[in-house]
N, C-alpha and C positions, 0 to 999 in steps of 0.2 A: 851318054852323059847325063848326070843326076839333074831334074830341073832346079839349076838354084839361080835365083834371080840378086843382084846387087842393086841397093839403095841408089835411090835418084839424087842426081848432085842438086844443092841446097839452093833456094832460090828465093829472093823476097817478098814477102807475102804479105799483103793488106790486112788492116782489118775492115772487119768485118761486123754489120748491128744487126739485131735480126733477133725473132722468135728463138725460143730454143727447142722447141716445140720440132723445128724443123732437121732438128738433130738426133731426137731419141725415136726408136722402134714403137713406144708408145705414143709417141706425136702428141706431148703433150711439154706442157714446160715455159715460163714467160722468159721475159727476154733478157737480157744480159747487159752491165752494163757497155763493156766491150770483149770483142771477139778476135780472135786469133788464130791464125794455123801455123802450124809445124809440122815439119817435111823430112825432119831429123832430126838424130837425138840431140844434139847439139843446137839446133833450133829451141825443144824442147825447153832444155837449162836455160837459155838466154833468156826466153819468157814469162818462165817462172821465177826468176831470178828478179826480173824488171817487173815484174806483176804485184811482189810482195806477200806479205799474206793473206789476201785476200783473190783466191785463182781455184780453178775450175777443171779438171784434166777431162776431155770429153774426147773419144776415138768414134766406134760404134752404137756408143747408146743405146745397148740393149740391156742393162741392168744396172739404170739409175731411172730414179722418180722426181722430176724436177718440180718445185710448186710453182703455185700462179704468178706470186711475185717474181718469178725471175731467178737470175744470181746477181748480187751486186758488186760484182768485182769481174775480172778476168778471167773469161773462158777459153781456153785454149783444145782447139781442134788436133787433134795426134795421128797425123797422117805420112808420118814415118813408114818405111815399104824397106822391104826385102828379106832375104835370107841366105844366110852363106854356111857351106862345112867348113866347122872347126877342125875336128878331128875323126876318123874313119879307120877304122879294121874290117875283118871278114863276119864279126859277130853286129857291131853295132856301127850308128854313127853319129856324131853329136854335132846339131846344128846351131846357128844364133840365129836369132829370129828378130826383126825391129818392133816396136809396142804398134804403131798402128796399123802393121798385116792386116788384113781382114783372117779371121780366125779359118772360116770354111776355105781359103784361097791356099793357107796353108795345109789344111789337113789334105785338099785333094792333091797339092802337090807331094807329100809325100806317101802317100796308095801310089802315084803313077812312078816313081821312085823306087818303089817296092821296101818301103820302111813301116815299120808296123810299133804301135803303138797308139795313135791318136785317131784312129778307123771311125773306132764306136763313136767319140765326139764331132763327127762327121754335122753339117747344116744347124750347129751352133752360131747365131748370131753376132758380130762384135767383133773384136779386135785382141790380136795373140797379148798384147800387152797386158788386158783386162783378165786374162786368161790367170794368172798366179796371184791376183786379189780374192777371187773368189774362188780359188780350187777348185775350177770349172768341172764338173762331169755328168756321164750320163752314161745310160746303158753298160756298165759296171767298170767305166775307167771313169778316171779320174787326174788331172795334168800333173798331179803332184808324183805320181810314178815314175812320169819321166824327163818330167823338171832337173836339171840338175844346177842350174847357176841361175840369178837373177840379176840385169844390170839396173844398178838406181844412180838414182839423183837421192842425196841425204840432203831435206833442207835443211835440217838442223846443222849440222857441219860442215856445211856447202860443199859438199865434196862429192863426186862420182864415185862408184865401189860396186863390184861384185859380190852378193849375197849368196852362199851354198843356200841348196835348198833345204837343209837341216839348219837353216836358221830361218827358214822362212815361216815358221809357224803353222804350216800345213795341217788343216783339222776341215771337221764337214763345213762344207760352203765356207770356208773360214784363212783368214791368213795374218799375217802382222803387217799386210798392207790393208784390209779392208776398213777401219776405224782409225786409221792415221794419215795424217795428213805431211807426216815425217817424208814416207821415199815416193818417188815419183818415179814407176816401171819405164825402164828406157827400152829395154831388150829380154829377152827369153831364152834359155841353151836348153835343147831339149837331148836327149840320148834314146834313138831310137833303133830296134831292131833291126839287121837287114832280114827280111823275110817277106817271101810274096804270102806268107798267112796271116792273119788278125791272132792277136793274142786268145785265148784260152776266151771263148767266150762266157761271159759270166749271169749275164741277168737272162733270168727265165723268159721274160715275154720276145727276146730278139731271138733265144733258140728257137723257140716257138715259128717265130717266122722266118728263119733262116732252114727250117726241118734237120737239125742238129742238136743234139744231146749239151745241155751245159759242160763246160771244160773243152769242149770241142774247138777246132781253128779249121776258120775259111778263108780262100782269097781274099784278100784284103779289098779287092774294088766290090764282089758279091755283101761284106760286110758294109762300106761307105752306102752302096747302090739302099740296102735294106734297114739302115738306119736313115736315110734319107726321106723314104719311103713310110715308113711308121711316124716320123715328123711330122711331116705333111698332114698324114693323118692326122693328125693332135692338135694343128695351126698352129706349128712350131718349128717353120722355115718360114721365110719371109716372102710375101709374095700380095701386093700393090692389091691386088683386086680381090682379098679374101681380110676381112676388116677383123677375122679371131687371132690375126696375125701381128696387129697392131695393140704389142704387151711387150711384157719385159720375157715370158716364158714362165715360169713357174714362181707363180707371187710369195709362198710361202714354203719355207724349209720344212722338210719332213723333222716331225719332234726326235729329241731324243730323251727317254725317260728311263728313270731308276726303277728299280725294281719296285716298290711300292705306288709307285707313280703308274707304274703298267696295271697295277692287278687295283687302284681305281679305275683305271680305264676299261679293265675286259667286265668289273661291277658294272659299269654305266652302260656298257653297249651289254649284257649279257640277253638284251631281247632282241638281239637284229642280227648277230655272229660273233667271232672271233676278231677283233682289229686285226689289218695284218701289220706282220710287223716282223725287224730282221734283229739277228743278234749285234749289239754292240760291244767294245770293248767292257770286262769285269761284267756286273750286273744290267749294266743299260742295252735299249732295246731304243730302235727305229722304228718309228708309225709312220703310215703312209697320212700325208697329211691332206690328199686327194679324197681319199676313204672318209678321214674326220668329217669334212667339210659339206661333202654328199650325204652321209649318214644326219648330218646334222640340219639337212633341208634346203641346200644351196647347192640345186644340181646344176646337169651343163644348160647353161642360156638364162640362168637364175640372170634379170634384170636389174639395175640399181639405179640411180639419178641422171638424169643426161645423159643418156645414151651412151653409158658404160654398163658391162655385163658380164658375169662368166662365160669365157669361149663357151662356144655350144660342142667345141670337139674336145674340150680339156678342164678340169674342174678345179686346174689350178691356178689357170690362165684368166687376170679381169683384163678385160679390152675396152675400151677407147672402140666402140661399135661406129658411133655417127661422124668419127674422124676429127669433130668438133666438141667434146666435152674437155670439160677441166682437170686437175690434177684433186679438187677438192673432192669431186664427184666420184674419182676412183677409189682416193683414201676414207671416205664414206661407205662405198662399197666393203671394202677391205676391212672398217674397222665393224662393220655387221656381220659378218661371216668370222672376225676373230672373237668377238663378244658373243655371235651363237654358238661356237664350236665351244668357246670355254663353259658356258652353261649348259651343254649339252654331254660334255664331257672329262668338264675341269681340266682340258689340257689348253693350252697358253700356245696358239699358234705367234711363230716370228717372221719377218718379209726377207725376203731374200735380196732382194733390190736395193742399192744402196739410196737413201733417199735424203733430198738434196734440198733446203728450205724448206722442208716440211718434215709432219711428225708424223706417225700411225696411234 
């Protein structure tokens, strides 16, 4: 039998006052003026509904930047669970997911399944919900492949609806839920392969460590096991007693630049290498914004104010070191690494984090 689990029946829930600091993977964030949980999507609507416009949607908290002041309205906790098959053939099978799954709890569930697709994004942080705001990916997938329906909340027309995912806006790190405060992710229908192999493996450095030629498929639990595995390394699974862990994951999106935009960049680095960088759609081109950052004198364990610091294992990662700094102290960090990187190489780093009473 497939592991599919069903949503817990709904139950009433307190609120809740407290730090919000105690909610985000960066442990950082003031407090709130009240707190909420929801346990189903229909919990969900009720209290954003009764919250107004002034409301918070918080699951995992691994890619929001909360400031010191707090949020002054309603934060709602998205602790929504399960997953059920919708529909199933001999090729594929298309599941719904609730928004506040833990992301990794799904992906292992489906490797032991034997459904292929979400492998590579294996010990991503957060919540499946959170998953189609930011067109999660890593290691050469990406959710929007196998996204095929979105459920929301419209607070604009108060109304529930299913989104195809060709209206979802799917672009790098990007979606037409990330900057709108419009739908509220209830649910996710994902369409995954049956196949005990990983898709076509794509990015160079995981064939590298899997000892397979890119385009290559492996078991799917050998591919889970070995992106697991390269996380770790980086302090990009989550883990209490390793403080490069306590981030959002990769604070700034790799640029994307036009063709005249790259060939200022390969003038400016022409005394240190080549930038690397991938093809984009038409003329644009992808820079590793790891590379910028490094090249530009902000290597790993680069230090910044109150014991925040770039990971010492990842150079994209600032952390929250002493467990106890502030959100100001990070976005200080953040905004001296994007001011040396632009004067070092006229490229315009962007955060990837959605950031929440504060600015960069």
């Amino acid at each position: 039998m497939p592991d599919v689990y069903a949503q817990p029946t709904a139950a009433a829930q307190p609120v809740i006052s407290g730090e919000l600091s105690q909610y985000t993977t960066l442990r950082l964030g003031g407090p709130a003026r009240r707190i909420v949980t929801a346990t189903t999507a229909e919990e969900i609507v009720a209290h954003v509904r009764q919250a107004g416009e002034h409301v918070l949607l918080l699951a995992g908290g691994s890619n929001v930047v909360i400031g010191d002041a707090g949020f002054p309205g309603t934060v709602i906790l998205v602790r929504s669970r399960g997953l059920r098959v919708l529909t199933e053939d001999e090729q594929t099978v298309t599941i719904r997911v609730e928004a506040g799954e833990p992301w990794d709890d799904l992906v292992a569930a489906t490797v032991r399944n034997g459904w292929s697709g979400l492998e590579c994004l294996s010990g991503i942080p957060g919540s499946t919900g959170a998953t189609p705001i930011q067109n999660v990916g890593a290691y050469g997938q990406e959710v929007a492949e196998t996204i095929v329906g979105v459920q929301v909340y419209d607070r604009t027309a108060g109304t529930i609806s299913q989104l195809d995912a060709a209206d979802c806006g799917f672009a790098y790190r990007a979606s037409i839920f990330k900057y709108s405060e419009r739908w509220v992710v209830l649910g996710v229908d994902f369409r995954l392969a049956r196949s005990p192999l990983s898709g076509p493996v794509r990015y160079a450095e995981l064939a590298r460590a899997l000892g397979v030629e890119v385009g290559d498929r492996v078991p799917l639990a050998h591919a889970r096991a070995t992106v697991l595995e390269l996380r770790a390394g980086k302090g990009m699974v989550l883990d209490a007693a390793d403080p490069d862990t306590r981030s959002v994951g990769s604070f700034f999106t790799n640029p994307v630049l036009d063709a005249a935009e790259y060939e200022v960049l390969r003038q400016r680095a022409a005394d240190i290498g080549e930038p690397p960088a991938w093809p984009g759609a038409g003329d644009l081109v992808k820079v590793s914004a790891a590379w910028l950052i490094d090249k530009a004198g902000f290597g790993k364990g680069y230090a910044g104010p109150e014991g925040v610091a770039i990971s010492s294992k990842h150079t994209l990662a600032l952390t929250n070191q002493t467990g106890t700094a502030t959100t100001e102290a990070l976005l200080t960090l953040a905004r001296e690494i994007r001011d040396g990187v632009h004067a070092r190489f006229a490229v315009t780093l962007h955060p990837e984090p959605v950031l929440i009473t504060c600015t960069l």
